[in-house]
C-alpha positions as CSV (number, residue, x, y, z in Angstrom):
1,X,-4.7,9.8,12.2
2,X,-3.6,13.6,12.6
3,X,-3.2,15.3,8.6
4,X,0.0,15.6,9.2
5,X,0.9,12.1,9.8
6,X,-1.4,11.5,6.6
7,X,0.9,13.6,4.6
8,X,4.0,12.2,5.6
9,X,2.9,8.6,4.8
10,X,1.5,10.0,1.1
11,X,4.7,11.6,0.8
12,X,6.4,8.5,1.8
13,X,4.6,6.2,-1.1
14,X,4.7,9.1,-3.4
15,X,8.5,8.6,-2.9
16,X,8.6,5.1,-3.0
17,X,7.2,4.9,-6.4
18,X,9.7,6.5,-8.0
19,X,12.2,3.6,-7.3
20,X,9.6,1.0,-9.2
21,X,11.0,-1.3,-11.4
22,X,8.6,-1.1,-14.1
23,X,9.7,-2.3,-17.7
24,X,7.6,-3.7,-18.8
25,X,3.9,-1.8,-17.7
26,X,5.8,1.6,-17.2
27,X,2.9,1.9,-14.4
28,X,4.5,2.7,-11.1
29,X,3.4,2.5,-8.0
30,X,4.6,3.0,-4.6
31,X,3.2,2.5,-0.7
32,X,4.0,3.3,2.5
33,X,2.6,1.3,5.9
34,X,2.4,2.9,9.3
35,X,3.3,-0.1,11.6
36,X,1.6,-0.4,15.0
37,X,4.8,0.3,16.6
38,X,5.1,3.9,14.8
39,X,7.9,2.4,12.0
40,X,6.7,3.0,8.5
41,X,8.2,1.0,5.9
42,X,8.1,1.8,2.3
43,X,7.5,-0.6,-0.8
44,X,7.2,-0.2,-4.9
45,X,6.0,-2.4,-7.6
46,X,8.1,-4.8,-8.9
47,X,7.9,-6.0,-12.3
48,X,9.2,-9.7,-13.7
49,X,9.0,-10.8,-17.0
50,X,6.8,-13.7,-16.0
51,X,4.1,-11.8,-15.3
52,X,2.8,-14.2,-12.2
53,X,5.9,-13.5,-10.5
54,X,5.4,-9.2,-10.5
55,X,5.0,-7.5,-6.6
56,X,2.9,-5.0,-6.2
57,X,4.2,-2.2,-3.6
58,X,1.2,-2.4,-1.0
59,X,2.6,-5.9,-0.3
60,X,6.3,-5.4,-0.6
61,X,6.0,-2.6,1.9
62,X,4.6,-5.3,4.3
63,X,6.3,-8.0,3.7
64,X,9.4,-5.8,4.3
65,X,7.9,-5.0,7.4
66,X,7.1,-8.4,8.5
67,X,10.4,-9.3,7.7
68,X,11.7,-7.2,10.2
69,X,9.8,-8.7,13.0
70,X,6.5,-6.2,12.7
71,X,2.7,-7.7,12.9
72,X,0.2,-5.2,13.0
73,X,-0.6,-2.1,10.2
74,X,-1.7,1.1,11.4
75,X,-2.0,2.6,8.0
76,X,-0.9,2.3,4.5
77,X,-0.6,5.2,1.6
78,X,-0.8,4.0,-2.2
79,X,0.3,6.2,-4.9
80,X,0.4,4.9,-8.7
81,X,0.2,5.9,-12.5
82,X,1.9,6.2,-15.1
83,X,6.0,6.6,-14.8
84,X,7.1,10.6,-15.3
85,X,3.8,11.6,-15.6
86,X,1.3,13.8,-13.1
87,X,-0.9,11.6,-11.1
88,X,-4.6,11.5,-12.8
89,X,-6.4,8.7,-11.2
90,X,-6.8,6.8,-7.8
91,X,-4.2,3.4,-7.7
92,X,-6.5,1.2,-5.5
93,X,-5.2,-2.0,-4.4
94,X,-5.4,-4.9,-6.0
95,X,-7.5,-7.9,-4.1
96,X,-4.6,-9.8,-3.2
97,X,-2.8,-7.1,-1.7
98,X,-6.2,-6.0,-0.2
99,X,-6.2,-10.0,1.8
100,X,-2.7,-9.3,2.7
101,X,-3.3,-5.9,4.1
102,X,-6.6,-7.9,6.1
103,X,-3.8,-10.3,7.3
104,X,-1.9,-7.7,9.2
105,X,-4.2,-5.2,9.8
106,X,-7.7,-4.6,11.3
107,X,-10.6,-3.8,9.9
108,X,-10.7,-0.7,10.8
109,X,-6.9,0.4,9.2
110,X,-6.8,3.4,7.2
111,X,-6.4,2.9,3.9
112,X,-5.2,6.3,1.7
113,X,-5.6,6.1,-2.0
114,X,-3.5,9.2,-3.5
115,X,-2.6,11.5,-6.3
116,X,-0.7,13.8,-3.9
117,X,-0.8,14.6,-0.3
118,X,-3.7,17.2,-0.5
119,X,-5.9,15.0,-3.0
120,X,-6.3,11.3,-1.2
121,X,-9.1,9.2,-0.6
122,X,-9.5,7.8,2.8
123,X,-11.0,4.0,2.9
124,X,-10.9,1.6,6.1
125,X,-9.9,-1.7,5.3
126,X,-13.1,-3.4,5.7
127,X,-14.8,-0.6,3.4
128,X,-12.0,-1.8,0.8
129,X,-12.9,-5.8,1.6
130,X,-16.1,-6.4,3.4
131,X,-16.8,-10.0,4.3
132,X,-12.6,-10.4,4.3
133,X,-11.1,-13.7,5.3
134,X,-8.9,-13.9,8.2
135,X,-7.4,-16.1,10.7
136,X,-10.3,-15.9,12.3
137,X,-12.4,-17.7,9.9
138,X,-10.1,-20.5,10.3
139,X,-10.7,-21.4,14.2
């Protein structure tokens, strides 16, 4: 991936995360996934009272994706923290978001972890879940 594209899908997430619904944890997160096809779809966290039923952006950015026909991740940007406050930390994903993300993406898939577009971290999927499951496993 060229910087600039980098930038444009932090910017994207950093975005994103300022439409979480977050009541409860006031954390707020957002993502942004590069699709194979060049679309990028964006995604926040999503907060329930029922704790179990509370998205986390990484996976509603793909699922919005897949819902519009897309398969195969590129790339995804995650920016989190706390709500109206300067980025501090790294959000990494969580591990259910990081199966999903091994569901529609290859091992290989940049994975950027960011407080703003000039301080990321740059994982690949498989450096983020080595030994993942996928459909693979299952033939």
């Amino acid at each position: 991936m060229q910087e600039e594209e980098k930038r444009k899908l932090i910017r994207a997430a950093l975005e994103a995360r300022e439409r979480a619904y977050i009541p409860y944890s006031g954390y707020a997160v957002g993502a942004a996934v590069l699709m194979e096809s060049g679309k990028m779809y964006t995604g926040c966290n999503i907060e329930n009272a029922s704790y179990g039923a509370t998205n986390c952006a990484e996976r509603t950015a793909i699922f919005k994706a897949v819902s519009e026909g897309e398969r195969k991740c590129a790339a995804i940007a995650i920016a989190g923290g706390r709500a109206g406050s300067v980025l501090t930390d790294y959000a990494h994903p969580c591990g259910i978001c990081r199966q999903v993300m091994r569901e529609f993406g290859e091992k290989d898939m940049p994975v950027l972890v960011a407080k703003s577009e000039d301080d990321y971290r740059e994982y690949t999927l498989d450096g983020l879940l080595p030994c993942g499951f996928g459909g693979e496993n299952l033939v």
